[in-house]
NUGU-987261 format. One record per residue: residue in one letter; x, y, z of N, C-alpha, C, O in turn. Coordinates in steps of 0.05 Angstrom, whole numbers, plus 5000, padded with zeros to 4 digits. Each point is the difference from the previous one (the first is absolute). Layout:
REM residues N
- resn  neast  nnorth  nup  caeast  canorth  caup  ceast  cnorth  cup  oeast  onorth  oup
- a  X  Y  Z  X  Y  Z  X  Y  Z  X  Y  Z .
...
END
This chain:
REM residues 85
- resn  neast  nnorth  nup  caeast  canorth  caup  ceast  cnorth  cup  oeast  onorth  oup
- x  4220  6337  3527  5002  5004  5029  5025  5016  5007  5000  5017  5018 .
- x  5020  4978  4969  5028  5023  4997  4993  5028  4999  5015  5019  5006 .
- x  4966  4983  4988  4997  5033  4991  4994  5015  5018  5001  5025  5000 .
- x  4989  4959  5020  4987  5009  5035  5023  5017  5017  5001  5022  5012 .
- x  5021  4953  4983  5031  4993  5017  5006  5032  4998  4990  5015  4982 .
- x  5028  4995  5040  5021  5022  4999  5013  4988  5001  5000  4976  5003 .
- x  5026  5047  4994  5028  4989  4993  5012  5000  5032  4994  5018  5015 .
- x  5025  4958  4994  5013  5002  5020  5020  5000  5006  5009  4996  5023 .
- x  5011  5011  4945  5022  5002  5004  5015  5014  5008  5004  5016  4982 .
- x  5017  4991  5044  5012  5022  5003  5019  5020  4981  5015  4991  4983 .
- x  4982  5030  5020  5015  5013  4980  5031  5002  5011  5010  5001  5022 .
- x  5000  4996  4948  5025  4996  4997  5016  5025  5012  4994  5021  4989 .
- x  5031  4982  5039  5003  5026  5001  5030  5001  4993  5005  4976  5004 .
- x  5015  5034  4990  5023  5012  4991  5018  4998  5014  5009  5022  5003 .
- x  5005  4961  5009  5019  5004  5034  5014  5037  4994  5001  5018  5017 .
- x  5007  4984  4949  5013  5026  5005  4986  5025  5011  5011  5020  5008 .
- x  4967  4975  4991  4982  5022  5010  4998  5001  5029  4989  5019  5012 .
- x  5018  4968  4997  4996  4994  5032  5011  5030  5008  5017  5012  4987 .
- x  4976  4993  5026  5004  5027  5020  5034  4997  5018  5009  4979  5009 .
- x  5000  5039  4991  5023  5010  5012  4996  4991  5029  4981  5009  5013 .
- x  5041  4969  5000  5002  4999  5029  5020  5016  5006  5024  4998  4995 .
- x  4958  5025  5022  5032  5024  5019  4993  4998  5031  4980  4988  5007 .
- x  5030  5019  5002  5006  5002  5027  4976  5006  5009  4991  4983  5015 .
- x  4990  5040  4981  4979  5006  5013  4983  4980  4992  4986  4999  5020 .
- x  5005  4984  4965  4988  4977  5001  5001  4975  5011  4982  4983  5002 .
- x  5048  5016  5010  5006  4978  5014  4991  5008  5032  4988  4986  5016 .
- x  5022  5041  4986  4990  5006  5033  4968  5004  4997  4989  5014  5017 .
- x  4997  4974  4963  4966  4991  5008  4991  4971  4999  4978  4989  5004 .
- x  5046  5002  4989  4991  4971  5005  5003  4984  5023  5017  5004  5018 .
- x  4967  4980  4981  4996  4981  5031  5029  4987  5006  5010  4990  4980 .
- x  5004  5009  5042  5026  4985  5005  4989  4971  5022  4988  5002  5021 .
- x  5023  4972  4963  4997  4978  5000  5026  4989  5021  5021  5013  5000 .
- x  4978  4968  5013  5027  4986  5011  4988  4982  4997  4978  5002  5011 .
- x  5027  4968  4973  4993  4974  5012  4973  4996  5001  4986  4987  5016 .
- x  5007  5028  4961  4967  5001  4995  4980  5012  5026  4976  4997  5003 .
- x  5041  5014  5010  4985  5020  5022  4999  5031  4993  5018  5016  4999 .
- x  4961  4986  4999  5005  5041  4995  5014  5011  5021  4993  4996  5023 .
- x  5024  5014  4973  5010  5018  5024  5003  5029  4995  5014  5016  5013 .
- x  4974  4988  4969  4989  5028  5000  4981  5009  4970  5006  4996  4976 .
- x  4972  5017  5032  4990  5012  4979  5006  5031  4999  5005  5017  5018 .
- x  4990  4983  4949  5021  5020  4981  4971  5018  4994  5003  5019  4985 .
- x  4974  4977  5024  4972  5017  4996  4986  5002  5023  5009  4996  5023 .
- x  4964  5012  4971  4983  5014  5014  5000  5023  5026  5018  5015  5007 .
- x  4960  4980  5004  4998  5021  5026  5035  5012  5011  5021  4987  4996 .
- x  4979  5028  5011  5017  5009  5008  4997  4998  5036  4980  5008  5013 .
- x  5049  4976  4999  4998  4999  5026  4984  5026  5020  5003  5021  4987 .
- x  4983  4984  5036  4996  5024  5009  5012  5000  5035  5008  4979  5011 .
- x  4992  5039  4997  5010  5002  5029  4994  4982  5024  5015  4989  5017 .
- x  4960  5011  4978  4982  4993  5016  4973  4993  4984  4983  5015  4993 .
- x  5021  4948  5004  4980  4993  4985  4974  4999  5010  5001  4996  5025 .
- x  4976  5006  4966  4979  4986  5014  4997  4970  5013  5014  4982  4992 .
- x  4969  5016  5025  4999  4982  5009  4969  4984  4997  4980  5013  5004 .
- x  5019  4956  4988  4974  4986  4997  4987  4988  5028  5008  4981  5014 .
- x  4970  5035  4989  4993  4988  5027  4979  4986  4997  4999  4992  4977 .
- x  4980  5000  5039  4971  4995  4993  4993  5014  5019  5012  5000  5021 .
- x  4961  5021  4972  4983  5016  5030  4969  4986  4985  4993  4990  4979 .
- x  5000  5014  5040  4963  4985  5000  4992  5043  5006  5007  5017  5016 .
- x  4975  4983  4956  4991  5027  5002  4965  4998  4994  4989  4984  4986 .
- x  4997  5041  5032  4969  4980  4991  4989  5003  4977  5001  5023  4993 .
- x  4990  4965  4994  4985  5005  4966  4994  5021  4995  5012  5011  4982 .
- x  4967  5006  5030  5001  5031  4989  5026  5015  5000  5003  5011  4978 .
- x  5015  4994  5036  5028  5008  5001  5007  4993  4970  5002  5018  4983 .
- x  5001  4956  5012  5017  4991  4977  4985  5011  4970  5011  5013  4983 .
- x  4962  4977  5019  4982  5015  4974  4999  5025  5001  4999  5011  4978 .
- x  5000  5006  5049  5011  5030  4987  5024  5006  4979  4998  5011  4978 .
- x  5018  4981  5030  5036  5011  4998  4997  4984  4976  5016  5007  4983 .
- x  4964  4966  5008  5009  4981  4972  4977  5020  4978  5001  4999  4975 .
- x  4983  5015  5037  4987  5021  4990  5014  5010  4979  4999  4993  4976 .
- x  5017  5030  5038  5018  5027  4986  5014  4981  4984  5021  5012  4997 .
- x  4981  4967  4992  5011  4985  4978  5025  4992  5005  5006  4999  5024 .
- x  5014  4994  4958  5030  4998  4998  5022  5013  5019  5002  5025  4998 .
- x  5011  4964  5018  5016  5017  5021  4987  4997  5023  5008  5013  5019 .
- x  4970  4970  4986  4983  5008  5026  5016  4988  5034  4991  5004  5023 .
- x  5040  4977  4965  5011  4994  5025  5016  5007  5004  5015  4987  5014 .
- x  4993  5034  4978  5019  5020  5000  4988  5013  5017  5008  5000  5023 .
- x  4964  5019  4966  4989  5019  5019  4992  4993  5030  4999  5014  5020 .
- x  4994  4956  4975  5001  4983  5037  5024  5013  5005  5000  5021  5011 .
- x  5022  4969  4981  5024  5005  5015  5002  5029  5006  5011  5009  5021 .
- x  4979  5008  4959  5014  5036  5015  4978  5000  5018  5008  5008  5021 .
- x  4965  4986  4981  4977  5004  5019  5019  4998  5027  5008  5016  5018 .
- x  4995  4957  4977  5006  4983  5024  5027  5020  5012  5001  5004  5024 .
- x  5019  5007  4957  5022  5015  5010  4996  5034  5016  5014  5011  5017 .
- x  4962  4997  4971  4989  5025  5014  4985  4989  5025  4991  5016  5017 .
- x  5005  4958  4985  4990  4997  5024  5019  5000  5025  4997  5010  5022 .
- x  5030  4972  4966  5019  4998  5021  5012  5024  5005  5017  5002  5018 .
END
């Protein structure tokens, strides 16, 4: 019945191999106070003027058009909606 089993042992890794900590790797890491993040060191980049989450009630053919044209389709609500204003 052993012969079924995979192995689950982790592989052994080298501490000397560990990768170089410099400065630009530290300014990507998350900054902690007191086990609170107080800042992350990744993702999105802040923008000017973020979007905003609203809820609109839109009627069903509206929405299956625009979910139509595939991927991106609430984006294109939004420029529609912007050539309208």
């Amino acid at each position: 019945m052993s012969a079924n089993k995979q192995d689950t042992k982790a592989a052994w890794v080298d501490p000397d191999d560990a990768p170089e900590l410099t400065d630009e790797w530290f300014d990507g890491a998350d900054v902690h106070d007191g086990g609170v993040l107080t800042r992350r060191g990744r993702g999105r980049p802040r923008v000017a003027t973020p979007k905003q989450q609203i809820t609109l009630r839109l009627d069903a053919d509206i929405i299956e058009r625009f979910r139509a044209t595939g991927p991106g389709w609430q984006a294109r609500i939004n420029e529609a909606l912007r050539k309208a204003g």
